[in-house]
TIMARFI-572282 format. One line per field, with one value per residue (C-alpha): x, y, z; residue in one letter; residue number from 1. Coordinates in steps of 0.25 Angstrom, whole numbers, plus 5000, padded with zeros to 4 digits. Layout:
xx = X:...
yy = Y:...
zz = Z:...
aa = A:...
i = NUM:...
This chain:
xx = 5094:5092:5084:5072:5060:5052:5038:5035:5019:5011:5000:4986:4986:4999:5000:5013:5023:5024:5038:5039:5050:5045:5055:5052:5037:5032:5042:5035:5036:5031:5034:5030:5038:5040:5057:5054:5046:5056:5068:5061:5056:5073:5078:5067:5070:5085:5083:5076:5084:5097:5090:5086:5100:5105:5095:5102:5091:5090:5085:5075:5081:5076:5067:5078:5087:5080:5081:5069:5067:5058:5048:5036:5023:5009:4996:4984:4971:4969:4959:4972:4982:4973:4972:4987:4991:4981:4987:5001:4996:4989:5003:5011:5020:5023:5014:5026:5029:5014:5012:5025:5023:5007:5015:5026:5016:5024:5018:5025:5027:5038:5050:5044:5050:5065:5067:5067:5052:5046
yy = 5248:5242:5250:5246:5254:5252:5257:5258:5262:5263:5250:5251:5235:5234:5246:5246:5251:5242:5242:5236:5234:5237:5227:5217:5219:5205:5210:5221:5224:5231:5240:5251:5262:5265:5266:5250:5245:5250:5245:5232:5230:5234:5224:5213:5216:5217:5202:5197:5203:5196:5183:5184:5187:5174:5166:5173:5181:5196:5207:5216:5227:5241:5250:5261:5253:5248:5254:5261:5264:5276:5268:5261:5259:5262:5256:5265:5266:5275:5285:5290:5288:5298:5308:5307:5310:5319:5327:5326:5334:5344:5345:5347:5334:5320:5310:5303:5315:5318:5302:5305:5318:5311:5299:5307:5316:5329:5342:5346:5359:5353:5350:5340:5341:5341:5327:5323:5314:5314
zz = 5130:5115:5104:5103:5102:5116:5117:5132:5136:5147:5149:5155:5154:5161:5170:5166:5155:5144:5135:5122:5113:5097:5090:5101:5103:5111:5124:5132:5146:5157:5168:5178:5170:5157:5160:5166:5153:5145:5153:5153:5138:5134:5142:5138:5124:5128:5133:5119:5111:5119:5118:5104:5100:5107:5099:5087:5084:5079:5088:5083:5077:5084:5078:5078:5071:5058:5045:5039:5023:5027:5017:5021:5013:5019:5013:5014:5009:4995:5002:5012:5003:4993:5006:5008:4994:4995:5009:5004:4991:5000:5007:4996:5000:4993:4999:5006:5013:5019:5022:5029:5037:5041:5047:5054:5059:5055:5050:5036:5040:5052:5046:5037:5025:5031:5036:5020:5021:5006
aa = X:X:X:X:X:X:X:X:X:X:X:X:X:X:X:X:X:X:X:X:X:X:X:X:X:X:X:X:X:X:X:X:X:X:X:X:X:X:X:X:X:X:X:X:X:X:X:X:X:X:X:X:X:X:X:X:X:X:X:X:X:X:X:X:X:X:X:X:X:X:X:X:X:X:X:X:X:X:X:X:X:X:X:X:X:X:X:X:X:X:X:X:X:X:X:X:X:X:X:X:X:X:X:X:X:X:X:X:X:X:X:X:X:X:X:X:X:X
i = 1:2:3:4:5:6:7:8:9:10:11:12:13:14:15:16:17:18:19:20:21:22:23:24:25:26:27:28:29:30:31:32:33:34:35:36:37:38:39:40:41:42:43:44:45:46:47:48:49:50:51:52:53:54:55:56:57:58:59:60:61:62:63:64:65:66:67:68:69:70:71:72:73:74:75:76:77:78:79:80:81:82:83:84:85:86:87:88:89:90:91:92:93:94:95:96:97:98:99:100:101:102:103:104:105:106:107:108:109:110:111:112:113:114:115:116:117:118
């Protein structure tokens, strides 16, 4: 099996398991199992990336393989960033290292500090 990221779920509409493939999100399929949908949205994803190389185009790349900076900026209104900055002061932590800890949803006293996020 390729890797892609393949979110499978259950679909009241359907009455069935519907795969999806993130990097290629207009093929879907369904099935009676989740182990069928996901055999089925592999291998339809396996046959579109096949016929997109042979028109010479590029594949998706997968999730797992693309490069992250471990940067990204997020716009918010002054009043959270106030209470952020204000949370983080409370905590005795940088700002970056609160918005961080919120987003992965850790407690500070786990471990935090030890996988070098500041």
């Amino acid at each position: 099996m390729n890797r892609y990221a393949y979110p499978i779920g259950w679909s009241p509409d359907e009455e069935a398991y519907v795969g999806s493939c993130i990097e290629v999100p207009f093929l879907k399929r369904a099935a009676q199992t989740a182990q069928q949908a996901l055999i089925d949205i592999a291998e339809a994803v396996d046959q579109h990336v096949a016929d997109a190389q042979a028109c010479g185009e590029e594949a998706p790349t997968p999730l797992s393989e693309r490069s992250y900076s471990g940067m990204f900026v997020v716009r918010t209104s002054s009043q959270l960033h106030g209470r952020l900055a204000l949370e983080a002061a409370e905590q005795r932590v940088s700002m970056n290292q609160w918005v961080v800890q919120k987003l992965s949803g850790r407690d500070l006293g786990s471990g935090f500090g030890s996988f070098g996020f500041d």
